[in-house]
Each structure stands twice: as structure tokens, then as C-alpha cells.
C-alpha positions in Angstrom: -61.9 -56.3 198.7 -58.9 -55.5 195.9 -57.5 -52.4 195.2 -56.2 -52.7 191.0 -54.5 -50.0 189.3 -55.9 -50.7 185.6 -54.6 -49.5 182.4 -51.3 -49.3 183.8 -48.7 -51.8 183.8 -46.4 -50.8 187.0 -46.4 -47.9 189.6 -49.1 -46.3 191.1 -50.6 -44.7 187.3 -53.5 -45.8 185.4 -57.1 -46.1 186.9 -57.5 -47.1 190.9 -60.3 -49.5 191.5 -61.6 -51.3 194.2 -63.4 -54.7 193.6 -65.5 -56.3 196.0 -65.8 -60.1 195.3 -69.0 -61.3 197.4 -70.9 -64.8 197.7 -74.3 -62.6 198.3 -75.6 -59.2 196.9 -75.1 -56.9 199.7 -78.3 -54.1 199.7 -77.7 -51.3 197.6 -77.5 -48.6 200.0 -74.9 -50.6 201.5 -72.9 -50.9 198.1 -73.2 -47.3 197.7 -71.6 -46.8 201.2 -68.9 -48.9 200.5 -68.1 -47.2 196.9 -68.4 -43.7 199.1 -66.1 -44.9 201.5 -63.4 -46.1 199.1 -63.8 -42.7 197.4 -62.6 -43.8 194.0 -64.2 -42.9 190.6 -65.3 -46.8 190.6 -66.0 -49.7 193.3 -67.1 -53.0 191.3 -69.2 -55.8 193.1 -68.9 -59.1 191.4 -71.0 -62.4 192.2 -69.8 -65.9 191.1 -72.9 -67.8 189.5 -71.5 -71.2 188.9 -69.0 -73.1 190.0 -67.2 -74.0 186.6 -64.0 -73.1 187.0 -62.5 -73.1 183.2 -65.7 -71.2 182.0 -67.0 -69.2 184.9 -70.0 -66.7 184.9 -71.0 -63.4 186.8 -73.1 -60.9 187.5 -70.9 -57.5 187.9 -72.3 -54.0 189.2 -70.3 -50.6 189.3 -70.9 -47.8 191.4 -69.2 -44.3 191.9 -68.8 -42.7 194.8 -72.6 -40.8 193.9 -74.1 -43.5 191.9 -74.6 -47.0 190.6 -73.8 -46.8 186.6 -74.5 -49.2 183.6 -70.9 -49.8 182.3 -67.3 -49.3 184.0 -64.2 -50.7 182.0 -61.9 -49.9 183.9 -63.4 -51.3 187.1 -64.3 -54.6 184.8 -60.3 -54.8 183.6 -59.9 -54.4 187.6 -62.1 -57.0 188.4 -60.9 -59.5 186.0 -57.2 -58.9 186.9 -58.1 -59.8 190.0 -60.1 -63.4 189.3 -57.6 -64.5 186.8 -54.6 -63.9 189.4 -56.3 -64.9 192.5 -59.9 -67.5 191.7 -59.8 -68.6 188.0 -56.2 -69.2 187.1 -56.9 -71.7 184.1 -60.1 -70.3 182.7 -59.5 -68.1 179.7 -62.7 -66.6 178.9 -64.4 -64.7 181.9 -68.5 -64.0 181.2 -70.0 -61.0 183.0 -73.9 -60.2 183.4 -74.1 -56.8 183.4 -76.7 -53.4 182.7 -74.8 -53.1 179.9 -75.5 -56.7 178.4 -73.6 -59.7 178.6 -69.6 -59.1 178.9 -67.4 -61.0 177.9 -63.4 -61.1 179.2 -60.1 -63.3 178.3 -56.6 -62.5 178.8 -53.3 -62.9 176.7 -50.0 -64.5 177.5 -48.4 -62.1 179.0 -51.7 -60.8 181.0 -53.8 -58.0 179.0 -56.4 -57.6 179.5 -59.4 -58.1 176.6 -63.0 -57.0 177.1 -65.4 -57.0 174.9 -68.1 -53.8 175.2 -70.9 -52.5 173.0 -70.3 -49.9 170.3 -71.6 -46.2 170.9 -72.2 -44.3 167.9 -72.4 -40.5 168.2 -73.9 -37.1 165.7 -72.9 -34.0 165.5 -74.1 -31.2 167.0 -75.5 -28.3 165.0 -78.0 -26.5 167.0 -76.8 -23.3 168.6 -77.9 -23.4 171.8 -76.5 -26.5 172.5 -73.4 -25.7 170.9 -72.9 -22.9 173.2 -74.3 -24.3 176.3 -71.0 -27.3 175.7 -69.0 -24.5 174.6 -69.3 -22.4 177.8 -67.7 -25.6 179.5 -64.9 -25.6 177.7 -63.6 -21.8 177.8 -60.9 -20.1 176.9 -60.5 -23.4 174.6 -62.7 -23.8 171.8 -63.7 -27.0 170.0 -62.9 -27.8 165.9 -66.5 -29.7 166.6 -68.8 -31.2 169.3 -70.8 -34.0 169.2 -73.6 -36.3 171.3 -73.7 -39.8 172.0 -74.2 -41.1 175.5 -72.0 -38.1 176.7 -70.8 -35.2 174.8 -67.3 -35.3 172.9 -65.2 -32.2 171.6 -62.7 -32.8 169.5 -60.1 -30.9 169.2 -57.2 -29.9 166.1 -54.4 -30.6 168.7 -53.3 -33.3 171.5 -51.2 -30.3 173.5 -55.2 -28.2 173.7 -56.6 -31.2 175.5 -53.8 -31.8 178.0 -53.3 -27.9 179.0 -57.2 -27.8 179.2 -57.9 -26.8 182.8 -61.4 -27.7 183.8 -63.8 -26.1 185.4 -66.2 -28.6 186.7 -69.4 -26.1 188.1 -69.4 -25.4 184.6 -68.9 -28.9 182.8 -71.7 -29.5 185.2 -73.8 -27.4 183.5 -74.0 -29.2 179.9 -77.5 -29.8 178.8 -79.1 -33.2 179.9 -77.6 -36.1 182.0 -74.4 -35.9 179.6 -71.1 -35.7 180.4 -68.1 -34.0 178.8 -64.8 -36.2 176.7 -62.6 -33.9 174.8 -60.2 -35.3 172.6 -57.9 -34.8 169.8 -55.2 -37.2 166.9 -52.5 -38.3 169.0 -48.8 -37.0 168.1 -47.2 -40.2 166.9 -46.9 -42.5 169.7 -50.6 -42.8 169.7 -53.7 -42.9 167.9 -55.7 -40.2 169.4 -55.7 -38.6 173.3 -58.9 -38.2 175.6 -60.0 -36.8 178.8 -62.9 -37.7 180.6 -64.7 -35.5 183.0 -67.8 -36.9 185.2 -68.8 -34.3 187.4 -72.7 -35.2 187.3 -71.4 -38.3 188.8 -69.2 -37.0 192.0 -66.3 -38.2 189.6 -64.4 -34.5 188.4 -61.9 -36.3 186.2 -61.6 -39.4 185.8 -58.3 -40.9 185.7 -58.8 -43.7 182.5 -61.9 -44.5 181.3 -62.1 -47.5 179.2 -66.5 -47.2 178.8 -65.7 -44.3 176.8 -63.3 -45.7 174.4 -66.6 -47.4 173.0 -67.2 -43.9 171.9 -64.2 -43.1 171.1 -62.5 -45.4 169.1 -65.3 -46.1 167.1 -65.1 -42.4 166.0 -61.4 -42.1 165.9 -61.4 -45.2 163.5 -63.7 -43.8 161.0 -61.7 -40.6 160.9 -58.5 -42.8 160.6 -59.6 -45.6 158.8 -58.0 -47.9 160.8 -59.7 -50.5 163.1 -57.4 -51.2 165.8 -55.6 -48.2 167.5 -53.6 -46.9 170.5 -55.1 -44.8 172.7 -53.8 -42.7 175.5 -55.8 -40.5 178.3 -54.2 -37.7 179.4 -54.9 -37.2 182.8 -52.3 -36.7 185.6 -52.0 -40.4 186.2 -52.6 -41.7 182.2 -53.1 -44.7 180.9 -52.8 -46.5 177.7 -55.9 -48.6 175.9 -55.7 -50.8 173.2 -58.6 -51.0 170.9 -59.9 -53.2 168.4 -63.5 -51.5 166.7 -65.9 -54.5 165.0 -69.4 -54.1 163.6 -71.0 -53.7 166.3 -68.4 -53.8 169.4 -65.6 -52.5 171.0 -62.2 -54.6 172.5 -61.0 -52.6 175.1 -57.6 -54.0 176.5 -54.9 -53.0 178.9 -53.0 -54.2 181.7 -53.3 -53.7 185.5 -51.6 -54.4 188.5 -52.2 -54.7 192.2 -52.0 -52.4 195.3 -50.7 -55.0 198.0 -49.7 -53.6 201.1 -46.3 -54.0 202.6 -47.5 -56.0 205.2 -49.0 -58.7 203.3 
């Protein structure tokens, strides 16, 4: 087991991960003890299936500390990091079997991180009820719009509302449906647009940097923009930065990552 900061280059920022490599699927109950244990927003299990060692497959599962999910980017950036530096040194593209599809992974020169994900559209939301019900988790901050795609995004006129947003997570809780709650806003320069990701349904408050949501996001920030690749940043405490590329009908999510070693080893 590997503990990988991803989306962050140095320090102890970015998205904490643990990844599990194993030579047999342990039971699930047993992966969801291990994910509660580590008490991260992600544990990743990965399983070799070949033994080709310039074009090797997988089979990857994610699980939070309440649940196993179908798509975690930052655990698969984590996971990757971690077989490129330690299993797969001369391999360039890294294939992953996944709820989500087949992934697939390479890495530049100087060690980003590529992955390619599906694309998540999303429509906006007009009915009042709803609007009100997403609304009430958001208070005293209110949304330019909201809408629905596999969670709920507001967006936002500035990137100063989503950082001083203070959460309340009984009441993010509360948004209709299995959804959960992105707000985001145009970055102020430096970057494309901002985010913040909150998980609550999932025993994950806020999570940290969430590169499964970029597929909804940077599809919807490049339409607005008109721009296909963009420069992302999530605002939580820790941040992290994401580097997108939106195609037809997929997202490439990259960032770097770097390794919690001990100071004994």
C-alpha cells in the first residue's frame, strides 16, 4: 500500500490517496475496511492482468471511506504515479478496466499525468422545487444558475463567492436524489475556471481535488469559453491544479503527483 498526493507537484497539497496494489481481489467487505481505515476521500485497489510489461492491463476499483464508487481520478492519477515509478517504468500507455469503462493512462516527459475519462454532459435546472431544494444548500450564497448531470453544479458570477463559501454539509446532504453538490465559477486569470467539490452522501464532506468531476466540468467550462483545453484549479484548503483537454466525447484529465515516503524508508 502507497500513499500519493495527486494533483500536486510537491508538499503535502493536492489530493491524498492510498493505492493498494494486490495479486488477488481481496472480498469487498474487506476493501471497504481498508478504505475506512485509511480514512481518505479515496483508497484505489488495482489488479495486474498480464504480464506485458511495455503495454500492461488492469482492473482498478475505488472506494471511499462509505462506499465503493464507479470513477475516482484522482485515486487513478495516484495509482498510475505509483506503477510508472515503482512496476512499469518503460511502458507508456497504462489500460485500466474499470465501472466506468475502459481507462486509459500515459505519462509525459517530465511525469504528468494523462488519463483519459468519459464526458458528462449536464441541463439546467428550471423547476422550482428543485431549484430551491439545491439553493437551501448553498445559503447565504446564491447561484447565477444550477444545473444536473451526475451531481448538481452551481455556478457562480465570481471565483472569490466559491472560495469564502462555507458549507454546511447536513444541508448539502439534503439535495434531491443521490446527487451531490460542485460549485464553481471563471477563474481570475491564472486559470480557466475554479471548483469545489462536496460529497457528503459519500462520508467524503469536501473533497480535496477531484479530477471525476472535471468530466463535468470542463466540458461545460469549454463551451462557455470556447476553448477546448483549459486550466483548472479547486479551491479547497489543500488545492490542486488540473489540466484539461475536452474531445467529442471524452475528457483528459492530467496533473502531477508525488509520494508520501516516510522518513524511515
Amino acid at each position: 500500500m502507497y500513499f500519493v498526493n495527486a494533483f500536486a507537484e510537491d508538499g503535502f497539497l493536492g489530493n491524498p490517496a492510498a493505492v493498494c496494489i494486490v495479486d488477488r481481489w481481496p472480498s469487498d467487505a474487506d476493501m471497504q475496511h481498508i478504505a475506512k481505515e485509511n480514512n481518505l476521500s479515496e483508497t484505489a485497489f488495482c489488479l495486474c492482468l498480464g504480464d506485458d510489461r511495455l503495454n500492461p492491463e488492469f482492473h482498478i476499483r475505488w472506494f471511499t471511506p462509505g462506499c465503493e464508487v464507479d470513477l475516482c481520478g484522482h485515486a487513478t492519477l495516484a495509482t498510475s504515479f505509483i506503477l510508472f515509478k515503482h512496476y512499469f517504468k518503460d511502458a507508456e500507455v497504462l489500460h485500466f478496466q474499470s465501472r466506468s469503462g475502459d481507462l486509459h493512462v500515459r505519462k509525459t516527459e517530465d511525469f504528468i499525468i494523462l488519463m483519459d475519462f468519459p464526458l458528462y454532459g449536464v441541463e439546467k435546472v428550471t423547476d422550482p422545487d428543485e431549484l430551491e431544494a439545491v439553493n437551501y444548500a448553498l445559503r447565504p450564497l446564491f447561484p447565477k444558475e444550477i444545473y444536473r448531470g451526475i451531481d448538481y453544479m452551481a455556478v457562480f458570477e465570481t471565483a472569490e463567492e466559491v472560495k469564502s463559501f462555507r458549507p454546511d454539509y447536513e444541508k448539502i446532504k439534503t439535495v434531491p436524489g443521490d446527487f451531490n453538490l460542485l460549485i464553481t465559477a471563471p477563474g481570475n486569470g491564472k486559470y480557466d475556471f475554479v471548483s469545489r467539490c462536496f460529497f457528503p452522501k459519500e462520508a467524503i464532506d469536501e473533497d480535496p481535488v477531484t479530477g471525476s468531476a472535471h468530466c463535468t466540468l470542463g466540458p461545460f467550462w469549454a463551451r462557455v469559453l470556447g476553448k477546448q483545453e483549459l486550466t483548472a484549479y479547486q479551491a479547497s484548503t489543500r488545492g490542486g491544479i488540473l489540466h484539461l483537454k475536452i474531445q467529442e466525447e471524452r475528457v483528459t484529465v492530467g496533473g502531477k503527483a508525488n509520494e508520501i515516503i516516510p522518513d524511515n524508508q
